[in-house]
N, C-alpha and C positions, 0 to 999 in steps of 0.2 A: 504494500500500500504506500503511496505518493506520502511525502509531509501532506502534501497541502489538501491531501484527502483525512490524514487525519486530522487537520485542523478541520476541516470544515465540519467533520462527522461528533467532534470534542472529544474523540480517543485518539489517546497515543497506539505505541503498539503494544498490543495484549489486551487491549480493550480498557487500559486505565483512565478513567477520566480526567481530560485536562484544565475542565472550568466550571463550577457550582451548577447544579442545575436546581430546580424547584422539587423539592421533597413530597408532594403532592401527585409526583408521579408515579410514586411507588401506592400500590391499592393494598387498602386499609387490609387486614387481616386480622382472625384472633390470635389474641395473644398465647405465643405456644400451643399452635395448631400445629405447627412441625412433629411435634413430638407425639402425634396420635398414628403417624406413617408407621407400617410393621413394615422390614427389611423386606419381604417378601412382595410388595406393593411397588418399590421402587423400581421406576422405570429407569435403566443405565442408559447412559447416552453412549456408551463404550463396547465393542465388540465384545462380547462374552465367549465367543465360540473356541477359541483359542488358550483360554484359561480353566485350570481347575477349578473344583468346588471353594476348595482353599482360598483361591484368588480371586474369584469370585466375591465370595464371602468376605474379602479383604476390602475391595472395591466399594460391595456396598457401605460396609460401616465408616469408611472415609467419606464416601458420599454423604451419608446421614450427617456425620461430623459436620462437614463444609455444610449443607444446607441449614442444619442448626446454628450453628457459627450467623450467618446469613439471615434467617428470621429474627435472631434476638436484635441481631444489630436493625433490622427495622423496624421492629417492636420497640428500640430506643430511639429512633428517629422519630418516630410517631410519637413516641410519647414528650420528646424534645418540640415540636409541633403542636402537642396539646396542651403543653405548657405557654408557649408565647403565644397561643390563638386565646385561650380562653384564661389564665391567671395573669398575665402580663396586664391585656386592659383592668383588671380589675384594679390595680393602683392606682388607675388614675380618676375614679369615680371621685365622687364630692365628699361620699360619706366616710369615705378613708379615714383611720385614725390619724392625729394630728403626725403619732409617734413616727408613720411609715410614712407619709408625706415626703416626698424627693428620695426614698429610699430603695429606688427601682436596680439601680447598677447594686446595690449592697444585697439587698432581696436574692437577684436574679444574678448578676455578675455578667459572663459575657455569654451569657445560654445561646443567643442567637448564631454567635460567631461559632461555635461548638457545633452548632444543629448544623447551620452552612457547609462546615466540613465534614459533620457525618454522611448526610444527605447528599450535598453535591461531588465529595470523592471517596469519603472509605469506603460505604456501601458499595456504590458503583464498583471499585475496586475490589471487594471480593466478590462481587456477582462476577464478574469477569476469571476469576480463578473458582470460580466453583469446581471446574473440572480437572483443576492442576492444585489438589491438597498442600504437596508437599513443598509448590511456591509461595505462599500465600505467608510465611514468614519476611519475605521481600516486600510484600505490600504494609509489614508494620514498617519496616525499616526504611522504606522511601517516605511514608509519613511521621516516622519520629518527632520533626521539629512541630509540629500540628497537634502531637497531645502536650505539649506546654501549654497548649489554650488550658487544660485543666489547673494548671500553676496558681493561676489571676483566680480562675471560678473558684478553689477552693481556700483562696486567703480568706477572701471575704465568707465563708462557710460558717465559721464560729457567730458573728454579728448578724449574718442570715438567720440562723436557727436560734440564737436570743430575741431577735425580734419577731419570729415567726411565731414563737413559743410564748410571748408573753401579750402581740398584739393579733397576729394572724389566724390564728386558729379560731377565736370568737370572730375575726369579721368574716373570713370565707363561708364559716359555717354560720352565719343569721344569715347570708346570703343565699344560702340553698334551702332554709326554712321557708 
């Protein structure tokens, strides 16, 4: 494939994503629905006929592996998603305690810049190695510098959960009364 085919398609080669995309492409799912598949169900996208029972049997539960691997990480994008769609606004309503008033980056920290990168390349990134297990250690290692996003989110952690703890929980909850 040409560069400028894969610029234009937003995969490098191996099908890594080069540029954020909208997390809304990925369709909703339950949560740990993966894990009701029996070995036996899975459909291999892998020539079988050539391989023992052993190897077989080998395949599938790497498969299973990477597919698990795979749902949870979009079960946290989703839930990354459900967070800045529907708790995010809620800061900024009138009724807000005075205590959490401007306290949105302390609350929240940089969730959106975290959901960006799960959403628009790790995921991507291991859907693309779903069928190559044993690479799929290459795709922490090329994004390494990307989980220091956690660095920032969890300073502010302790200050989050003091104020969450002592204002948050009575406003969210009168809110769904």
């Amino acid at each position: 494939m040409s560069k400028t085919t894969q610029e234009n398609n937003g995969l490098e080669e191996g099908g890594v994503p080069l540029s954020p995309v909208n997390g809304k492409n990925f369709p909703p799912s339950a949560v740990n629905s993966h894990l009701l598949i029996r070995g036996s169900q899975l459909n291999l996208s892998i020539n079988t006929d050539d391989l023992s029972q052993e190897e077989v049997k080998k395949s599938k539960t790497l498969l299973l592996i990477m597919r698990e691997l795979i749902q949870t990480e979009r079960d946290y994008v989703n839930s990354l998603e459900y967070i800045i769609e529907n708790y995010i606004p809620e800061l900024m309503r009138e009724d807000i305690p005075q205590a959490l008033r401007g306290q949105r980056n302390v609350v929240f920290g940089n969730i959106e810049k975290i959901y960006e990168f799960h959403s628009g390349y790790f995921l991507r990134a291991l859907e693309a190695y779903e069928m190559r297990p044993f690479a799929i250690g290459s795709i922490f290692l090329r994004y390494e510098n990307q989980f220091h996003l956690y660095a920032l989110y969890n300073k502010n952690k302790p200050k989050s959960d003091a104020l969450m703890s002592e204002y948050g929980s009575a406003f969210f909850r009168k809110d769904a009364t």
